[in-house]
N, C-alpha and C positions, 0 to 999 in steps of 0.2 A: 605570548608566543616568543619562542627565542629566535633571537635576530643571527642569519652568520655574520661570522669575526669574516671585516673585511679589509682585505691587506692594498698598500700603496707599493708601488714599485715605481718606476718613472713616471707610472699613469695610473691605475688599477681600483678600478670600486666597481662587485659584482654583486647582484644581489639576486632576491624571489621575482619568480615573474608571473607566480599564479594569477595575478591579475589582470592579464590581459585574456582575461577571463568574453571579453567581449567577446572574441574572435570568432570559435566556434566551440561548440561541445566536442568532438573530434576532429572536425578540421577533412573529413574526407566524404561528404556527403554532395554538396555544392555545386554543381557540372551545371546549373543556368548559365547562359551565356551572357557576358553583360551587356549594357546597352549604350555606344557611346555619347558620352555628356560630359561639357566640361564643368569644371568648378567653380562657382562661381567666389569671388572675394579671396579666391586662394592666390599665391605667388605662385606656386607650384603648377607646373603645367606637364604634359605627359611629354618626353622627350620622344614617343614612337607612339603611333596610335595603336589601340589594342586592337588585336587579332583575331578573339575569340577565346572557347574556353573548352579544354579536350580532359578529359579525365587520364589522370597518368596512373600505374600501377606501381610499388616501389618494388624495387630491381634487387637482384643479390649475387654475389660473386666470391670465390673463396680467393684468387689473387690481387687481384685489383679493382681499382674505378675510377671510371672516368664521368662527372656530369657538368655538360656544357649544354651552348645553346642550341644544335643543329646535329640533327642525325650524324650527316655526315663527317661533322668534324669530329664529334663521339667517336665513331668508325677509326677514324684516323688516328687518332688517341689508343683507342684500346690496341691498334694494332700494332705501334712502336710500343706500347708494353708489352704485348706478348714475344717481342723481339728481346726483350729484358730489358730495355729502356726506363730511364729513372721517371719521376715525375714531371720534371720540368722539360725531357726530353720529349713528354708526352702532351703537355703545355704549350711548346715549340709549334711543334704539328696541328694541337686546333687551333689555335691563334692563326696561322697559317690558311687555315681553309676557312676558318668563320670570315678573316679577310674579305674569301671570297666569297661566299654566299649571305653572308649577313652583313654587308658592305656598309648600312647603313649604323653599325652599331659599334661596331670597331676598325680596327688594321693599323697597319706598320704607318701610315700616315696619322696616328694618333698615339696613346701614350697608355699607360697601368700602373697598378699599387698591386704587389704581389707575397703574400708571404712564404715562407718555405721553411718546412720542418727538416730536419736534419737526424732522421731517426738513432743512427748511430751515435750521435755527441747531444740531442737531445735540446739540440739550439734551431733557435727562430729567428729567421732574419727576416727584416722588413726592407723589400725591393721598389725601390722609388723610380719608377719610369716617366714620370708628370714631363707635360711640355713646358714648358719656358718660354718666358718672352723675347723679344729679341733684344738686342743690346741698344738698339734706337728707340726701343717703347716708351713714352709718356703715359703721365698720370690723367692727362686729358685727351688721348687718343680714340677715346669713345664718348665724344663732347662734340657737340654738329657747331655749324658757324653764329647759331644764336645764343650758346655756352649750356644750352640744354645737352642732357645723355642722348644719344645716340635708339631711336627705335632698336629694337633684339634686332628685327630679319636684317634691316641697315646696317648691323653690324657685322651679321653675322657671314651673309652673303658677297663673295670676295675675299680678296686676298688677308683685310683689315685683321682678321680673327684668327686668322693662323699662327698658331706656336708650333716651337721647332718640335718635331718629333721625339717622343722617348723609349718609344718601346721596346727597337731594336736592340740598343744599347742596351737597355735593362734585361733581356731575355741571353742576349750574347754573355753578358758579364756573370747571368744566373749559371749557365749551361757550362762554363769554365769550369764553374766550382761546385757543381752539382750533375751535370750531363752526364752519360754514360754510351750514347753511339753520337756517331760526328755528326755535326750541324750539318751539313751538306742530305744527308738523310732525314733529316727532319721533313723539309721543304720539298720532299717527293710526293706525297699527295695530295698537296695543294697544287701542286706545277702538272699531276697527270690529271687532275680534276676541270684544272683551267684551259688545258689544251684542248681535252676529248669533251668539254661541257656538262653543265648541272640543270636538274630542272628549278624553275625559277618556283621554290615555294608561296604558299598563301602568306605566311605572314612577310616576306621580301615586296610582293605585290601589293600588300597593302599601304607598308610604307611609302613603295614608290606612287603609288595614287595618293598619298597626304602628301608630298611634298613632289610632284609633277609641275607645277608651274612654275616654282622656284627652279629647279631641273631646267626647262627646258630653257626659263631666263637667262638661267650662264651659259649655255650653250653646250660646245663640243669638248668635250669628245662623251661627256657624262650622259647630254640630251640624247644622242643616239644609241648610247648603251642601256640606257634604262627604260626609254619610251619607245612607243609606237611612231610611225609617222604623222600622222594624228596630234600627237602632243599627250597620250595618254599611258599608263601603266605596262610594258609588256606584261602578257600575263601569266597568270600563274601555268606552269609547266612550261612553258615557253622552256626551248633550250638555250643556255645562255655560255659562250663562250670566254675567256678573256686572254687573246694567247699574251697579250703587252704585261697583263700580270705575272704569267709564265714568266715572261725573258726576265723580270723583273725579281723575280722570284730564284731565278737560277744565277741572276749575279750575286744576287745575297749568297747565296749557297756557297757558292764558289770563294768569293772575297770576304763572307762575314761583313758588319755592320757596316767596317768602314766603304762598303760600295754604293750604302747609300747614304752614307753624311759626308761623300767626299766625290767628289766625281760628277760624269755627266747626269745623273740621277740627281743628284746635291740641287747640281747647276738646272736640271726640269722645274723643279721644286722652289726654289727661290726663283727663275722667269716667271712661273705662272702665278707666285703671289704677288710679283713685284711689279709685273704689268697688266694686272686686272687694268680694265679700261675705265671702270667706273669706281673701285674699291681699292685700290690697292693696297698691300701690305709692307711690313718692314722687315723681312724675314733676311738676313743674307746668307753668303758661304762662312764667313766667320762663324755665323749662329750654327752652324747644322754642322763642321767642325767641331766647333766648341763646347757642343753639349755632352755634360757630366751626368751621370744616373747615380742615386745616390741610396748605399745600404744602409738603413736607419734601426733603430730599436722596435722592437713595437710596443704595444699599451699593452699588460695581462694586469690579471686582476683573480683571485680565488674565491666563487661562485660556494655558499653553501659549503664550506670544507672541500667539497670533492672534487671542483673542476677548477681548473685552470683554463680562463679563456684570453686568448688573444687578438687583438685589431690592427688597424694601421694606424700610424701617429700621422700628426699633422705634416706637407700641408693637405692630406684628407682630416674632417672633421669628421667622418665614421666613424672610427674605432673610440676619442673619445667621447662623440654625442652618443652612443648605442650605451657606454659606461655610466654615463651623467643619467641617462633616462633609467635604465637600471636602479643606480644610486639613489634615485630621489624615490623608486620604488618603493624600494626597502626600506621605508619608514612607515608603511604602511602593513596591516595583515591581509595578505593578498590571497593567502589562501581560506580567508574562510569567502572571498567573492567566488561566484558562481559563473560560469562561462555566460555570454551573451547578456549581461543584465549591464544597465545600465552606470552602475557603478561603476562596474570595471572600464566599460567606454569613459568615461568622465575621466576617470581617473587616470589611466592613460594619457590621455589627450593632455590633461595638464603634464603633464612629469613630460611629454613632449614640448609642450610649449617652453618652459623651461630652460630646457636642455637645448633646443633651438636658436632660443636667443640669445646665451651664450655662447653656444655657436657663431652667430651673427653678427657678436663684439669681437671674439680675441682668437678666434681662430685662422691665419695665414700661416702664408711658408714660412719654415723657423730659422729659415738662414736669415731673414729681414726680419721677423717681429719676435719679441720673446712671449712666447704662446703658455700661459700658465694651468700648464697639465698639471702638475701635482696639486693644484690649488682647486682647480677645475672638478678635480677626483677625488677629494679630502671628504672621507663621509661626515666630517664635520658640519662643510660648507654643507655638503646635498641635503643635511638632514635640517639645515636654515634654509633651504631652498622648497624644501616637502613643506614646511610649516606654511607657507602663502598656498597650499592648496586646501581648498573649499567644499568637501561632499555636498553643498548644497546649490554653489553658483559657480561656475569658471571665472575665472578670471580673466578672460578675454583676450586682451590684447597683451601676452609677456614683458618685462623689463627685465634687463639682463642685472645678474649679480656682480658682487666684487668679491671675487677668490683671490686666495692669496697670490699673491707674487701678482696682480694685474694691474694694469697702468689703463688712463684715461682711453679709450676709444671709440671712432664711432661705430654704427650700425651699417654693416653694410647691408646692399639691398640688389643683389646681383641673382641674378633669376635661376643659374645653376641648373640647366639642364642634361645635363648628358647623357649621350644615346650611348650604352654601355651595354658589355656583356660578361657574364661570369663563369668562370668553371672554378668546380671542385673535383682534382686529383689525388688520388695516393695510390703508391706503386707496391710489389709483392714484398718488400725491403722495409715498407714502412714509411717510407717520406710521401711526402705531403704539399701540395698548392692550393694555394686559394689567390687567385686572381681574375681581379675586375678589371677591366679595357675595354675605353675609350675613343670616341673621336668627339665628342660632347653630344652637341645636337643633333639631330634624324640626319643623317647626310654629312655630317662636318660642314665646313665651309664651303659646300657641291662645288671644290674645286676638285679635278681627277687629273690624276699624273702618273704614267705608265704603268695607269691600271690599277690605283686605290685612288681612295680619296683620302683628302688632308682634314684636320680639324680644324674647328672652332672653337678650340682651348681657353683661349686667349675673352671669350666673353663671360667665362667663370670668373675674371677680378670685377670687382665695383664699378660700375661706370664713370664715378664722380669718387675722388679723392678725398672728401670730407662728405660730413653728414650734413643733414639741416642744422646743427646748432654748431657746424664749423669743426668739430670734434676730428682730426684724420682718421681712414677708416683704415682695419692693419690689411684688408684686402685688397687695397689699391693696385693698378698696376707701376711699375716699378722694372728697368733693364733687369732681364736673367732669371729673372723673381718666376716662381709658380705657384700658378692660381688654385684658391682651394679647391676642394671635392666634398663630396659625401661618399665615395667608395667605402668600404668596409668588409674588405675581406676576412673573414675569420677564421678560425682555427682553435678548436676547443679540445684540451687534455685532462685526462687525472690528475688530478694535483697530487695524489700521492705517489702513484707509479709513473708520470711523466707518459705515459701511450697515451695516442690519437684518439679519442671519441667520439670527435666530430669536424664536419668543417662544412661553411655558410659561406653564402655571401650572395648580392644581388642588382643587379640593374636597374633603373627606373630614376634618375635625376636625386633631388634631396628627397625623396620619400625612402629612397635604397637603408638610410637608418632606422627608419620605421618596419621595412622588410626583414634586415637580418635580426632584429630583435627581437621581431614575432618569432621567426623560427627558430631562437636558441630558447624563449620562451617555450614553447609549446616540445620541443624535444625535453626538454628538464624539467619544467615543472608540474607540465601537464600530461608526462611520460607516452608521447606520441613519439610513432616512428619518424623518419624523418621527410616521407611522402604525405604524412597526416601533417605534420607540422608546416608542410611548403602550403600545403592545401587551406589552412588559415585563411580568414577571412581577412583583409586589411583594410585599416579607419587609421586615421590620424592628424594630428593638427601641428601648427608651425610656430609661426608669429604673429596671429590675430586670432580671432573669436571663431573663425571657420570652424570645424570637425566633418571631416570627409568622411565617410562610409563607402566600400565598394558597391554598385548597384549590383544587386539581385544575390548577394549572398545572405548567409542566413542569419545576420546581423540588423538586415535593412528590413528592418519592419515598422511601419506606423508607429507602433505602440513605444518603443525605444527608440524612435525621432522625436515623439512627441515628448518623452521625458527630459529629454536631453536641449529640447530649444527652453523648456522650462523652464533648466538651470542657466539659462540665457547663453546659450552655444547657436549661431548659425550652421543649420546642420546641409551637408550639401551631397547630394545621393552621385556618385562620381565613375566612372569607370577612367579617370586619369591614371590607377593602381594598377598600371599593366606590371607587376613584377615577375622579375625573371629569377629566384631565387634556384639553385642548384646546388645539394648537398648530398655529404657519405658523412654516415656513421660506419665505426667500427661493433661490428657486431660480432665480435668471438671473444677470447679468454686474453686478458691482460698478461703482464709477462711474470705476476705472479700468482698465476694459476685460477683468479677470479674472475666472475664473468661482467664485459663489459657494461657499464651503467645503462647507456644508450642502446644495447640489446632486446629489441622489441620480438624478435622470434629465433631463438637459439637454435643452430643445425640448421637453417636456411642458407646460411653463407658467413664470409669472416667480413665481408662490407656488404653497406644495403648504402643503396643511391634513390636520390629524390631531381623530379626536374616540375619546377614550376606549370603544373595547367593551364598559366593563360601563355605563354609562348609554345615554341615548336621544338625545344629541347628536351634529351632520354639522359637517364643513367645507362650506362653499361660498362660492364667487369669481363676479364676472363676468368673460366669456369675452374 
C-alpha cells in the first residue's frame, strides 16, 4: 500500500485514518442513550456529566454556518451573518450568549484557542486566549501543609485556581483585524437575552444537579442563581434571568476589553478571588492589566496529497497530540481493517497511548519550555514510535519517547479537565472559526462575579513541580506561564487549491484529542458526511492499560470486550465520552471549478453542518 508523502512545517505529520475503523460502520445509527458510569483506573474524568443522547440531522445552507453548543447562541450567530458580519463577528455573539446559558462551560471569566482563516490572503492564524498565572504563583501553590498535592475539588473550589482571564482580549484583538460590524453590536443578544430571560435547558440542569453542593458551599451570589431554596437544581424551563450579566455586558460593549481588565470590574474580580474566606487566590490588578493574548503559528500537515489540515500549537497539546496519533497511524494499512473489529480498537488505543504520553512529557507554554514540535512530528520518530506497537498485546502502560530537539523531563500528572465548548463558523466571504472556550472544570472556580463565573484554569499545571524520580515537569506552574490544554481546534483545506473543507473541533477535558480525530477520520477516510462523522462512536486510552468504550454504542459489545481484555487491555464500558464535537464542511465547487472532496450530497447546499448528539447543540446557515 502506498503510504502519503508527509510533509513537516513548524509541526505537520498527517496521515490514513481508516483505522479507526472501530467506531462505527457509519456512524449515524446509534440514538441509545448512554448510561452514566464512571471509568474506572482511568485519569480522565468527564468535566460535565452527560446529558443524554438526541439524534441530530445534518443541516445545509448556501451562505453560511454556524455550529455551536446551544440553539440559542446558533440563533445569534446566524443572525449577525445575515447582517454581513464576518466570522468572528459571528463568534463574538455566541460566545456572548453560550456565556449565558451554558455558564458552566465557558465565558469572558475564562479563556480559548481560536483559529481563523483569512479567505482572501489565505493565511491562518492561531489566536491564544489561555489564562495565565498570576505574577505571585508558586510551583508549590498546590502542595497542602503535609507537602502532599492538594485534592482536585480543594483546589479547585475558591479563589486558589483562578487565572487571569483571556478571552476578552483574544476576541477584541481577533475583531480588529478581521470584524466587520462594531463590537458594541455583537453583545446585543446576549444583553436582550439576559434582561427579558431564557429557559433553563436539560443539559444546564443537569450540570447544576452534578455540582449543587459544591454551589451551594461557596455561597452567594452563584447558590441563589442556580439553586432552589432547597439546595437543589432550578429546573429545567425554569426562567432564568441575569440583568448583572447585562450591565456587565454593556460596559464591555461600550469600553471594549479594557472595561473589564481595568476598572471596577478588574477590582470585583480580584476582591472575590483574594478574599475567598477559605481559599484564597493570588490574582491582582497588575495580573488582569497585564495580560497579553498571543497570535501564534499553527501546526498543518498535508493529509493523503489532498488536504491540508491545521491545529493549535502548544501551550494546547491538541493540534500536535491529534498529528502524533495520526503519524504513528500511518505505519500501519489501515484500510484493509474493517470498521468495529477489534483490530482497529487496539490499534487506536495504542497510537493513543503513545501520543499521550508524549504529551505528558514535553508539552507546556513555549514562552517557558522549548516544546519539540518538529521532533514530535518527524515521521521518522512516529514510524520508531508505531514499531513498539503489538497486534497481539497492548502495551499497557506508555513510556514516553526522545524526539529530536527534547531535553530530560518529567511526567506530568495533572488531571486536565476542562468544561469547554466549541463552535465552528464560516461566513458568505469564506472565512472561517474554530474555537474552543473555556472555563476548565463544570463551573470554573463556582466563584461568580457580576454575572459569570471565573475559571479554574490554573489547576491544568502539575500539581508538584517534579516527578517521582525528581525529573522537573515542563507543566509546572511558574508566574505568567499558561497551563497546558487539550483544545484542538481545527480547520481542514485542500492542499492544492487552498479552500475550506472542513472544520472540527470539540469539548470533553483530554479525550477532546480523541474527539477531533475521530471526526477528521471518519469525514476523509471513511467518506462520511460530517453529522455521520460526529455520530462516531468514541473509545480511547491514555497513559495506562485502561481502553474506554462509550456505553451503549455500537462498538460495546461482549464479543469485542472480550477480545480486547485478551490482548491484556482493561476494558471499561464508560459514558465519561460526553463529546461536544461541532462541524461544517464545504459542500460546493472549489475555486477551480471542482467539486469539493467533503461533498457528501451536491445541490443540497454550499455548507453542510454537524452538532454532536450527546449535547444540546444545532448547525444552522442562512438559506
Amino acid at each position: 500500500m502506498m503510504k502519503p508523502r508527509l510533509t513537516t512545517r513548524i509541526s505537520a505529520v498527517f496521515l490514513s485514518a481508516a483505522a479507526l475503523a472501530a467506531l462505527s460502520a457509519c456512524g449515524g445509527g446509534d440514538t441509545e442513550a448512554p448510561v452514566i458510569q464512571a471509568e474506572p483506573t482511568e485519569q480522565y474524568v468527564p468535566p460535565e456529566p452527560p446529558s443524554g443522547y438526541t439524534a441530530k440531522a445534518i443541516q445545509y445552507a448556501n451562505k453560511d454556518m454556524v455550529s455551536a453548543a446551544n440553539p440559542l447562541a446558533v440563533r445569534a450567530g446566524v443572525d449577525i451573518l445575515a447582517r454581513g458580519g464576518s466570522a468572528i463577528d459571528a463568534a463574538i455573539a455566541v460566545q456572548m450568549v453560550l456565556n449565558l446559558v451554558e455558564p458552566q462551560s465557558s465565558g469572558i471569566g475564562g479563556g480559548a484557542f481560536m483559529l481563523h482563516l483569512d479567505k482572501a490572503t489565505s493565511r491562518i492564524l492561531a489566536y491564544d486566549g489561555r489564562e495565565m498565572a498570576p505574577k505571585a504563583a508558586t510551583a508549590d501553590m498546590f502542595t497542602g501543609p503535609d507537602g502532599k498535592p492538594l485534592a482536585f475539588n480543594a483546589a479547585v473550589d475558591g479563589g486558589l485556581s483562578v487565572g487571569t482571564p483571556g478571552l476578552l482580549r483574544m476576541l477584541e484583538a481577533a475583531h480588529k483585524a478581521h470584524g466587520k460590524l462594531p463590537w458594541a453590536d455583537l453583545f446585543a443578544p446576549a444583553i436582550a437575552l439576559a434582561d427579558a430571560g431564557f429557559a433553563i435547558s436539560e443539559r444546564m440542569n443537569v450540570s447544576i444537579a452534578g455540582s449543587a453542593a459544591r454551589i451551594k458551599a461557596q455561597g452567594e451570589p452563584g447558590a441563589s442563581y442556580f439553586l432552589q431554596a432547597d439546595g437543589t437544581a432550578k429546573a429545567t424551563g425554569t426562567l432564568l434571568k441575569n440583568p448583572e450579566l447585562a450591565a456587565t455586558f454593556r460596559a464591555i460593549a461600550a469600553g471594549g476589553a479594557n472595561a473589564f481588565y481595568t476598572g471596577s470590574i478588574a477590582s470585583d474580580i480580584v476582591a472575590k478571588v483574594s478574599a475567598h474566606p477559605t481559599n484564597p487566590g493570588r490574582l491582582t490588578l497588575a495580573d488582569m492589566s497585564g495580560y497579553v493574548h498571543k497570535v501564534r503559528e499553527p501546526v498543518c500537515g498535508v493529509y493523503r496529497v489532498s488536504y491540508r489540515i491545521c491545529g493549535m500549537p502548544a501551550p494546547s497539546s491538541g493540534g500536535i497530540s491529534v498529528l502524533q496519533t495520526l503519524g504513528i497511524l500511518n505505519n500501519f494499512d489501515l484500510a484493509g481493517m474493517k470498521a468495529n473489529t477489534v483490530d482497529s480498537v487496539h490499534l487506536v488505543s495504542e497510537a493513543y497511548r503513545l501520543a499521550y504520553a508524549d504529551r505528558a512529557k514535553y508539552i507546556a507554554d513555549p514562552d517557558f519550555v522549548s516544546v519539540p514540535v518538529a521532533g514530535m512530528l518527524d515521521p521518522v520518530y512516529l514510524t520508531g514510535r508505531s514499531k513498539l506497537i503489538s497486534m497481539q498485546k497492548t502495551m499497557g502502560t506508555p513510556v514516553a519517547g526522545m524526539p529530536a530537539g527534547a531535553s530530560t523531563a518529567g511526567t506530568d500528572t495533572s488531571l486536565n479537565l476542562p468544561s469547554t465548548s466549541h463552535m465552528s463558523i464560516v461566513d458568505r466571504n469564506g472565512n472561517a472559526i474554530s474555537m474552543t472556550t473555556t472555563i476548565e472544570s463544570g463551573f470554573g472556580s463556582l466563584q461568580m462575579v457580576r454575572g459569570f463565573l471565573l475559571n479554574n484554569q490554573l489547576t491544568d499545571f502539575s500539581f508538584t513541580d517534579k516527578d517521582p524520580d525528581g525529573s522537573v515537569v515542563a507543566n509546572r506552574v511558574q508566574p505568567l506561564k499558561r497551563p497546558r490544554s487539550s483544545m484542538a481546534p481545527t480547520l481542514i483545506l485542500n492542499a492544492r487549491t487552498g479552500d475550506l473543507e472542513a472544520i472540527t473541533g470539540s469539548p470533553g477535558g483530554s479525550a477532546i484529542i480523541q474527539y477531533t480525530a475521530k471526526s477528521i477520520i471518519g469525514m476523509i477516510d471513511w467518506n462520511l458526511n460530517v453529522q455521520q462523522a460526529i455520530n462516531l462512536p468514541n473509545f480511547g486510552a491514555q497513559t495506562n492499560a485502561t481502553t474506554s468504550i462509550e456505553r451503549g454504542s455500537v462498538i460495546d459489545t461482549a464479543a469485542l470486550r472480550d477480545e480486547l481484555t485478551a490482548r491484556g487491555h482493561t476494558v471499561a464500558r464508560s459514558t465519561a465520552f460526553a463529546s461536544g464535537l461541532h462541524g461544517v464542511t464545504f459542500n460546493g465547487l472549489r475555486s477551480d471549478g471542482s467539486a469539493g472532496l467533503l461533498a457528501r450530497n451536491p445541490g443540497a447546499g454550499q455548507y453542510a453542518g454537524g452538532a454532536d448528539p450527546r449535547r444540546e447543540g444545532i448547525a444552522q446557515g442562512n438559506p
